[in-house]
C-alpha positions as CSV (number, residue, x, y, z in Angstrom):
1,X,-13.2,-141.2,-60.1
2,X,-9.4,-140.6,-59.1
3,X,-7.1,-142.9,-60.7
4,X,-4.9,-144.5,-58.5
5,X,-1.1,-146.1,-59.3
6,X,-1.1,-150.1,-58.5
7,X,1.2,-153.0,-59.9
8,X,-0.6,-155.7,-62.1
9,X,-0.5,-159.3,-60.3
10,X,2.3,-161.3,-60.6
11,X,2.2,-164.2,-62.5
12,X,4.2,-166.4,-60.0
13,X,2.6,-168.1,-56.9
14,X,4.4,-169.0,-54.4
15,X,4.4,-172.2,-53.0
16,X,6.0,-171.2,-49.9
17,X,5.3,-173.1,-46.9
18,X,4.9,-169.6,-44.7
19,X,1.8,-169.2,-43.5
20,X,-0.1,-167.8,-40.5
21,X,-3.7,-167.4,-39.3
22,X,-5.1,-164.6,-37.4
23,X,-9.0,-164.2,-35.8
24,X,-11.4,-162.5,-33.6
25,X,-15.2,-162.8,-32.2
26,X,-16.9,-160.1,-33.0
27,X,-20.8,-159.4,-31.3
28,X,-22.8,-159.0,-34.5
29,X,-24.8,-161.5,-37.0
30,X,-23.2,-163.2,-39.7
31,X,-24.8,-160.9,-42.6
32,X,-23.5,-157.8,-40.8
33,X,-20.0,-158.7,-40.4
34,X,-20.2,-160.3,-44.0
35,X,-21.3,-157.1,-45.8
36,X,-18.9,-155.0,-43.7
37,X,-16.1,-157.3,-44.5
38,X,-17.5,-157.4,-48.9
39,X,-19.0,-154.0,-49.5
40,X,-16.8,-151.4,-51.2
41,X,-18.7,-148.3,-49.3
42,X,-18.7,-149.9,-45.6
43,X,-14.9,-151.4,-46.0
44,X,-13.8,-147.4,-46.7
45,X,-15.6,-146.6,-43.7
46,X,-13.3,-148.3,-41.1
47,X,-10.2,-149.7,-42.8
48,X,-9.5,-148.1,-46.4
49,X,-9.5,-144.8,-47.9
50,X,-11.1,-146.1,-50.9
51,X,-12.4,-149.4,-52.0
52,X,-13.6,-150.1,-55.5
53,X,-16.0,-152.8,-56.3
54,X,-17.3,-155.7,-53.7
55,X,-15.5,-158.7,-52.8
56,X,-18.4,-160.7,-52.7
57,X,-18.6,-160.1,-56.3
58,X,-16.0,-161.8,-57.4
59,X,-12.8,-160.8,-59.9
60,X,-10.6,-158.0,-59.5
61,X,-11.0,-155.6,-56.4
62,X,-8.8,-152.3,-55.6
63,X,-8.3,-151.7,-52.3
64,X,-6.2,-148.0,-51.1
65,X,-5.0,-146.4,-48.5
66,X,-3.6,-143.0,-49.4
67,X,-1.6,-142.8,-52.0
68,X,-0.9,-147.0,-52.1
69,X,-2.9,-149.1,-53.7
70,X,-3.7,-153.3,-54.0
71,X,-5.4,-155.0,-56.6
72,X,-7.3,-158.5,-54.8
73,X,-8.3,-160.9,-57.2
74,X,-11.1,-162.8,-55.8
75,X,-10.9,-166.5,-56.6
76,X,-14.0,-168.1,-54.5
77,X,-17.4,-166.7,-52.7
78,X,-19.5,-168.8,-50.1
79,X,-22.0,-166.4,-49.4
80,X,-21.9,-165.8,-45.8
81,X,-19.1,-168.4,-45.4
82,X,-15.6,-167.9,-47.1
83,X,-14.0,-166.0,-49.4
84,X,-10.4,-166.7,-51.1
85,X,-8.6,-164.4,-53.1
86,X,-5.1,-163.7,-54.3
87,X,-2.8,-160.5,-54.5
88,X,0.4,-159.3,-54.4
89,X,2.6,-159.8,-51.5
90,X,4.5,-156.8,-49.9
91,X,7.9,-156.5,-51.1
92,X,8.6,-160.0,-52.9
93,X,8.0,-161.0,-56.4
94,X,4.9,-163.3,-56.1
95,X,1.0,-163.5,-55.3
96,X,-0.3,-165.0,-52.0
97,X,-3.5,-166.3,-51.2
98,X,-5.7,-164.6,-48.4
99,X,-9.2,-167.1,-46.9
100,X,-11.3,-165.1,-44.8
101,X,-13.8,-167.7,-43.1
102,X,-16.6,-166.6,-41.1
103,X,-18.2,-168.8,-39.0
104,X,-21.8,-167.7,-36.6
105,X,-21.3,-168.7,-33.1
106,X,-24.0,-168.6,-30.6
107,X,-25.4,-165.1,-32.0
108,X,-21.6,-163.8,-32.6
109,X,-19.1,-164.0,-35.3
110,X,-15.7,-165.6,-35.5
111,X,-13.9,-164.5,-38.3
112,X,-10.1,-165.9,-38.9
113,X,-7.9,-164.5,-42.3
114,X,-5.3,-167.5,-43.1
115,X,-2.9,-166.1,-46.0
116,X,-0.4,-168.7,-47.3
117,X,2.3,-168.8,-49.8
118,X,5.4,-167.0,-48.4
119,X,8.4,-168.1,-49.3
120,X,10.6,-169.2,-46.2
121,X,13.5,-166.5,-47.0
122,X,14.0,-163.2,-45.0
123,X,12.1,-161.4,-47.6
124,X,9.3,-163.4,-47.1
125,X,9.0,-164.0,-43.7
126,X,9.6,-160.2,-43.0
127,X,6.7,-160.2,-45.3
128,X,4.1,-162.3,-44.1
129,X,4.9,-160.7,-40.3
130,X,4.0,-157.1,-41.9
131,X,1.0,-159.0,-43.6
132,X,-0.2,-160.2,-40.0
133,X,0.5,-157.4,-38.7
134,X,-1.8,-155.3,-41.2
135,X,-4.9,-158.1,-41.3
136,X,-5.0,-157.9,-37.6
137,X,-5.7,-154.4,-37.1
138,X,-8.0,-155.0,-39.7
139,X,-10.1,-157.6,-37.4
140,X,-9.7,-154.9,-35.2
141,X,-10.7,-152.2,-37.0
142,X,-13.8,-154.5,-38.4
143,X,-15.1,-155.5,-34.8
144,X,-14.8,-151.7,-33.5
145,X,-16.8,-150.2,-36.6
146,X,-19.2,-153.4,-36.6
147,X,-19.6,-153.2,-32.5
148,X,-19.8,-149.8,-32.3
149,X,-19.7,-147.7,-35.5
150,X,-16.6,-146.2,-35.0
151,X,-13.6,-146.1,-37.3
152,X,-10.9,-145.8,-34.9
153,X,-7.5,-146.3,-37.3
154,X,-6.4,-143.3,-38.7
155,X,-6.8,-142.8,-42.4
């Protein structure tokens, strides 16, 4: 296994007031998009270059691309339902909380990522955009690998 360079969480959490919520419908079933969203080997597949251990497992997760690297720390699993976790944010001194909530829809999948916590300065607000930014293409990236098995972004 390669060892890969990431920062331990923070210890802070910010109570920022920042927050921002993106989503998508995706045409699948619930379990589908759920284990493509959770397991290590199928999140690798379309969005990371590596992934060790599944969210839906709970506790620490490592998440890369290239040579960067995130530690998640998964806080709550509804099977099927929601998961919560904390990590790092980008370029600030604190953890924020990511909720992915997936919800089944007349045979489809809407699946919105709320991450809160950002502090209100330029640093975080520059922040959370980037953030929004990065959890949007991976909806994107998510539907086109779930729809059609393809792993469009470039890894």
């Amino acid at each position: 296994m390669k060892p890969y360079k990431y920062n331990s969480l923070f210890e802070k959490s910010c109570p920022g007031k920042v927050n921002y919520t993106v989503g998508i419908v995706i045409k699948s079933d619930l379990k589908t998009v759920w284990e493509n969203v959770c397991k290590a080997d199928l999140v690798k597949k379309y969005f990371t270059t590596d992934a060790r251990r599944d969210l839906d497992k709970g506790g620490e997760v490592l998440w890369v691309w290239g040579d960067e690297a995130a530690l998640l720390n998964v806080l709550e699993v509804y099977p099927d339902e929601k998961l919560i976790f904390e990590w790092n944010g980008t370029n600030v001194d604190y953890k924020i909380k990511a909720e992915f909530i997936f919800e089944n829809i007349n045979g489809k999948v809407k699946i919105k990522i709320k991450e809160t916590g950002w502090d209100g300065d330029e640093s975080g607000a520059k922040s959370a955009f980037a953030n929004c930014s990065g959890w949007t293409e991976f909806l994107n990236a998510l539907k086109v690998y779930t729809e059609y098995n393809i792993a469009y972004l470039n890894k």
